[in-house]
C-alpha positions as CSV (number, residue, x, y, z in Angstrom):
1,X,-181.7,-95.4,-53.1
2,X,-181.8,-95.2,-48.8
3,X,-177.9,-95.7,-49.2
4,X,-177.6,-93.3,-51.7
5,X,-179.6,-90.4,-49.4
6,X,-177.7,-92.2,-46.2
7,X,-174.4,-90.7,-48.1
8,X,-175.8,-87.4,-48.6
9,X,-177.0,-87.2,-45.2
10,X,-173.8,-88.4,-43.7
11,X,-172.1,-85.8,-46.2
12,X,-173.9,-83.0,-45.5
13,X,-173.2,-83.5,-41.7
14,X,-169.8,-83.5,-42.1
15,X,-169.8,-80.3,-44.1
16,X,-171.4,-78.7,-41.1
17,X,-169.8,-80.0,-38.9
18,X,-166.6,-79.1,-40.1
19,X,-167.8,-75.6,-41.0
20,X,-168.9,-75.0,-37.6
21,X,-165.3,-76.2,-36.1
22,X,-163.6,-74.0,-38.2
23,X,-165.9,-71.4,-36.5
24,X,-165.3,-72.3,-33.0
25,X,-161.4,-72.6,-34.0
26,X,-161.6,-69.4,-35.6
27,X,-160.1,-70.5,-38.8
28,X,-160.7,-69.6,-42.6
29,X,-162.2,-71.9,-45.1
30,X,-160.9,-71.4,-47.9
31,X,-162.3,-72.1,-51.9
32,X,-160.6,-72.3,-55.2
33,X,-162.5,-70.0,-58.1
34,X,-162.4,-72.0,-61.3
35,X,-162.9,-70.4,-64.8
36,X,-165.7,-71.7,-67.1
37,X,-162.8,-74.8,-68.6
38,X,-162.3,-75.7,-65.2
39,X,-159.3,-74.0,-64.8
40,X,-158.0,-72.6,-61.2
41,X,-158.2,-68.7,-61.1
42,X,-158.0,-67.7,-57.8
43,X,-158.8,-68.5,-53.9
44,X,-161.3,-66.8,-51.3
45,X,-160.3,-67.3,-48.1
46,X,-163.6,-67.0,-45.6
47,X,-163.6,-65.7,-42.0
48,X,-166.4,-65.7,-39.7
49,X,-166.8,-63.1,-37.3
50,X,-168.7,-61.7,-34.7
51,X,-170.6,-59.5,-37.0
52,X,-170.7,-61.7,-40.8
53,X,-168.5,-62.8,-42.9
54,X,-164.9,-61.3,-44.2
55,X,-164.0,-62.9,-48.0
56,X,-160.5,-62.1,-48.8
57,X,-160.0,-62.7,-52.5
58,X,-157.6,-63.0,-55.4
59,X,-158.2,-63.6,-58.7
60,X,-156.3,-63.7,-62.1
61,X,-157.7,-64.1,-65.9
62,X,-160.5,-61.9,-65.1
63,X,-161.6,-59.1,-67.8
64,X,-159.8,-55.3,-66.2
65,X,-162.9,-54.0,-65.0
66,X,-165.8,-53.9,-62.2
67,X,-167.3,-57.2,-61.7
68,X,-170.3,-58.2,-60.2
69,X,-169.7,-60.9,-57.0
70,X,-172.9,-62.8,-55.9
71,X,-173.0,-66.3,-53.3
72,X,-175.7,-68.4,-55.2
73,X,-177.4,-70.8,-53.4
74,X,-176.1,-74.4,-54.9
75,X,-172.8,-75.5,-54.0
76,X,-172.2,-76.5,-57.6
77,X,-169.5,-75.2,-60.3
78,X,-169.5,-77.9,-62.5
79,X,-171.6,-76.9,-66.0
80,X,-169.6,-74.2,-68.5
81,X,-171.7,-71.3,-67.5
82,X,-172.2,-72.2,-63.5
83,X,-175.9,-72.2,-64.0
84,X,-175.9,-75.4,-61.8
85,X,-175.1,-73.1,-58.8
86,X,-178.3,-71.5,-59.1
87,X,-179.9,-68.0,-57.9
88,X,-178.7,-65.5,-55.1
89,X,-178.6,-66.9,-51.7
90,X,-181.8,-65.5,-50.1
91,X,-183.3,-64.3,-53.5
92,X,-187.0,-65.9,-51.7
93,X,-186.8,-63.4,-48.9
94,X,-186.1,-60.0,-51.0
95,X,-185.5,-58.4,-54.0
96,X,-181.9,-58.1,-55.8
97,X,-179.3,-55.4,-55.0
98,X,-178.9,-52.6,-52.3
99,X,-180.4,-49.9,-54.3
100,X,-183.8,-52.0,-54.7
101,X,-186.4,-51.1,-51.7
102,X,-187.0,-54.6,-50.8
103,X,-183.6,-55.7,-50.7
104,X,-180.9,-57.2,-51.1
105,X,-180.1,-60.8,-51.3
106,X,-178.3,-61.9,-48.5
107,X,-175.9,-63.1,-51.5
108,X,-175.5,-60.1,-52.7
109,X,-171.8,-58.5,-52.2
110,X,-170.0,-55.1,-53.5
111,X,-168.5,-55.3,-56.9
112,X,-164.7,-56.1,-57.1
113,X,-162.0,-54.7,-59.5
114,X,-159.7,-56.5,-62.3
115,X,-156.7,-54.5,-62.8
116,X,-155.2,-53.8,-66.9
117,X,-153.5,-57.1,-66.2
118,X,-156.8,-59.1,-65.0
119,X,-155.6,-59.3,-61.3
120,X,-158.4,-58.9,-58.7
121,X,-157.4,-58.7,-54.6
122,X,-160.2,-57.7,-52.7
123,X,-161.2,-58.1,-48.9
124,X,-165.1,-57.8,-48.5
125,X,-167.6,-58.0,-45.4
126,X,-171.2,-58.9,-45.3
127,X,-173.0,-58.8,-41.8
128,X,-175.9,-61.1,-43.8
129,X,-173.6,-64.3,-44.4
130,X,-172.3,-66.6,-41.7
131,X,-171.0,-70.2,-42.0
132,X,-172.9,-71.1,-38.7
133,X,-175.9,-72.9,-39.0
134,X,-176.9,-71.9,-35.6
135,X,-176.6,-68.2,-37.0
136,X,-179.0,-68.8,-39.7
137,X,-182.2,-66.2,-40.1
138,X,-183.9,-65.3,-43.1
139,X,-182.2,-61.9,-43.0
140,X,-178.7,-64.2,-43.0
141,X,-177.3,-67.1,-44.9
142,X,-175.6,-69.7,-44.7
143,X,-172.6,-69.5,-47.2
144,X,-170.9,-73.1,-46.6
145,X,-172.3,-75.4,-49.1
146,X,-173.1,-72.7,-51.5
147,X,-170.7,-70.9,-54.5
148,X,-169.2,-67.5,-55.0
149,X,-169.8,-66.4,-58.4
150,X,-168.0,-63.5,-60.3
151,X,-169.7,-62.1,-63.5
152,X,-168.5,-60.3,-66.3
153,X,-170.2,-56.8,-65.5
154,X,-170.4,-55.2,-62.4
155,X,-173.6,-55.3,-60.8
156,X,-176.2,-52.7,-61.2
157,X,-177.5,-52.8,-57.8
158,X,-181.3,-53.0,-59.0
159,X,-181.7,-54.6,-62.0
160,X,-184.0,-58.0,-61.2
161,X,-182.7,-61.1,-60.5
162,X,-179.3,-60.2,-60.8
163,X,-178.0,-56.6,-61.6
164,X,-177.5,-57.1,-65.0
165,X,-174.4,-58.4,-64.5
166,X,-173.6,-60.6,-67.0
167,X,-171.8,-64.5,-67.8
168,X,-170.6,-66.0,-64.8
169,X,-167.2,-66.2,-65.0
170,X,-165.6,-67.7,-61.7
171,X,-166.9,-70.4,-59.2
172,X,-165.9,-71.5,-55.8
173,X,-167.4,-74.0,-54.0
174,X,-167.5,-73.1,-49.9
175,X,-167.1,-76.1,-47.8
């Protein structure tokens, strides 16, 4: 049991600390979306800046349409519906969606767009997710160690816990 949580521990360093040398080198971390069989879908590729966080994205298989993209606060993709990944990063501190007068989430990000042929390529920003620990308030979260879920609808902006936005349909784990 201690060596078991010694691993963790020793894990969960390592996670950070390689998160925050890929901030101080400037470089992306990048993530693999799987589909609920497992199957790779897409990549996000995630930038720290100055200001937040810049996801550049590109997924395939995905329903033509508006789709609801969230970071949830478990760093888990592996159950058929990505419930194991949990609620909205920062759903504790305020209410769902950027419409809602108490919110949003600090996990909450802009809808994205499936083409006819399923293809989604979209470049986001949010000033309230940084993968710097040290950067941490309650207003911002940290997105390494979490995973960025896609749903089946778009996201209603309001709608309590989670826009109304459907299935999950594609997980990425964040390093």
């Amino acid at each position: 049991m201690i060596r078991t949580a010694a691993l963790v521990a020793t894990a969960a360093f390592l996670s950070v600390a390689a998160s925050v040398a890929a901030i101080a080198a400037n470089s992306p971390v990048a993530a693999t979306f799987k589909s609920p069989a497992q199957v790779d879908i897409g990549t996000v590729q995630v930038d720290e800046t100055p200001s937040g966080m810049r996801l550049r994205l590109h997924l395939r298989g995905l329903t033509p349409g508006w789709h609801a993209m969230h970071v949830h606060e478990n760093g888990k993709c592996g159950t058929a519906d990505f419930a194991d990944a949990g609620g909205h990063l920062g759903h504790d501190h305020a209410a769902h969606g950027r419409m809602s007068p108490t919110g949003p989430h600090v996990g909450d990000l802009p809808n994205i767009y499936a083409a006819s042929d399923g293809v989604a390529n979209a470049e986001v920003f949010s000033e309230r997710l940084t993968l710097s620990p040290a950067r941490v308030l309650p207003t911002r979260g940290l997105v390494s160690g979490a995973a960025i879920i896609v749903h089946a609808k778009a996201d209603d902006d309001e709608t309590q816990p989670s826009g109304n936005a459907g299935a999950r349909v594609a997980c990425a784990l964040i390093p």
